[in-house]
C-alpha positions as CSV (number, residue, x, y, z in Angstrom):
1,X,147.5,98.2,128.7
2,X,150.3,98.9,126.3
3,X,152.9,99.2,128.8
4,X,151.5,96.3,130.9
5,X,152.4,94.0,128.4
6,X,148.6,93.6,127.5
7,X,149.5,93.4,124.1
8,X,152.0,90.0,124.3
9,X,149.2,88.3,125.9
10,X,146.6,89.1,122.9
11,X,149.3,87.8,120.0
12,X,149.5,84.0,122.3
13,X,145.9,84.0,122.6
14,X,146.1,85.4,118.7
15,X,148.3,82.3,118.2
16,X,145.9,79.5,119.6
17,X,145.3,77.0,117.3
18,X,142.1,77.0,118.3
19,X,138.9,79.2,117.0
20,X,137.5,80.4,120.0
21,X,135.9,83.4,121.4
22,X,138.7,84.4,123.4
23,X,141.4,84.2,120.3
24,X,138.7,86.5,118.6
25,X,138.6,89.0,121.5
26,X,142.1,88.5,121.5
27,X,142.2,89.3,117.4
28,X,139.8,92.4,118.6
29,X,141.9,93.5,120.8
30,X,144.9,94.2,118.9
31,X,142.9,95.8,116.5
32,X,141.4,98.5,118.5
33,X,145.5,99.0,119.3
34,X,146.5,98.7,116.2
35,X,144.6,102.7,115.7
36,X,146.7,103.9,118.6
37,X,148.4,106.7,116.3
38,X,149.9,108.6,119.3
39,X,154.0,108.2,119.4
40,X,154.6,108.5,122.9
41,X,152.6,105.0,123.8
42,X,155.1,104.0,121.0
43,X,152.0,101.0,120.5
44,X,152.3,100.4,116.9
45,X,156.2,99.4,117.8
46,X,155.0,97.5,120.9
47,X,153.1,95.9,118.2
48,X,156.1,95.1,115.4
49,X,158.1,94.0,118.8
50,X,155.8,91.7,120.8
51,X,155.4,89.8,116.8
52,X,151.8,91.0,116.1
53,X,151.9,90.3,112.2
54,X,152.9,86.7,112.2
55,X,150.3,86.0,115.0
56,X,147.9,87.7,112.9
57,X,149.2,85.6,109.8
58,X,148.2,82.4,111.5
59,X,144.6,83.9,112.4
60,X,144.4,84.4,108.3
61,X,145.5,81.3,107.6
62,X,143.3,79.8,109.3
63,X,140.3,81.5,108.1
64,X,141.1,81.4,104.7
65,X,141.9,77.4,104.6
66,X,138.7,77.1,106.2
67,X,136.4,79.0,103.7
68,X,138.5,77.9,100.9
69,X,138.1,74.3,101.9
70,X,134.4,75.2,102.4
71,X,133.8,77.0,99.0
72,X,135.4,74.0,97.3
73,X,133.3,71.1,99.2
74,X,129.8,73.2,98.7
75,X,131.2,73.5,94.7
76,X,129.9,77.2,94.1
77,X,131.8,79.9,93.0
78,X,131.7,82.9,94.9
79,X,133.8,85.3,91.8
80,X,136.4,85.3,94.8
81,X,138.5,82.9,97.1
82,X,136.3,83.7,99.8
83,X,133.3,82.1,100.8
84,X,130.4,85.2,101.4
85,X,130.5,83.8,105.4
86,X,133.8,84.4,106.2
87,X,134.7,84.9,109.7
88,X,134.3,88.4,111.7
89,X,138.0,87.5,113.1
90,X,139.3,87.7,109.0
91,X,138.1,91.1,109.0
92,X,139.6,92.0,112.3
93,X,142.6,90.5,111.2
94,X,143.1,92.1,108.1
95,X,142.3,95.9,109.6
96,X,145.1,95.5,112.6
97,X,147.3,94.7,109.6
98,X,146.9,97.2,107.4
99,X,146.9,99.7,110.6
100,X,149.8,98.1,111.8
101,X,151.5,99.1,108.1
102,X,149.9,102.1,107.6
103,X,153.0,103.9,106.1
104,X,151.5,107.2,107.3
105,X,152.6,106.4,111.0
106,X,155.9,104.8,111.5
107,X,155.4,101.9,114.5
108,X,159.3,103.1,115.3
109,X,158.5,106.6,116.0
């Protein structure tokens, strides 16, 4: 997969505007990879290269506008910015990330 260029076509589908399955098997998808701690497969670079973060950024941003914009119309407070039904894809989202940065594996090894 990661030297198929699997990985490219997860971050478009990642990138879609639209909230579909597909973006969130895409979103899924780069977060199993994002574990890949084994440097020959070189995937957390593969992952820095084919522009992972920003796609995942969008995927954020999109979920966090939405609960936002939903905690504020329902006018509860939740003690957080998050609504307590946030999306399954934020939580993907925010785990490729912090595997993608996990300073105890450099992606350019």
């Amino acid at each position: 997969m990661v030297h198929g260029g699997a990985i490219s076509q997860f971050v478009a589908m990642a990138r879609s505007k639209e909230r579909t399955k597909l973006r969130t098997m895409a979103v899924e998808a780069i977060q199993v990879l994002s574990e890949d701690n084994l440097k020959s497969r070189r995937t957390k670079f593969r992952l820095c290269e084919d522009g992972t973060a920003g796609a995942l950024a969008h995927v954020l941003k999109d979920n966090v506008e939405g609960d936002l914009s939903a905690t504020v119309d329902a006018e509860h407070d939740y003690g957080g910015f998050l609504a307590p039904n946030y999306d399954v894809e934020l939580h993907l989202a925010i785990r490729a990330l912090a595997n993608i940065f996990d300073r105890n594996v450099s992606p350019f090894q």
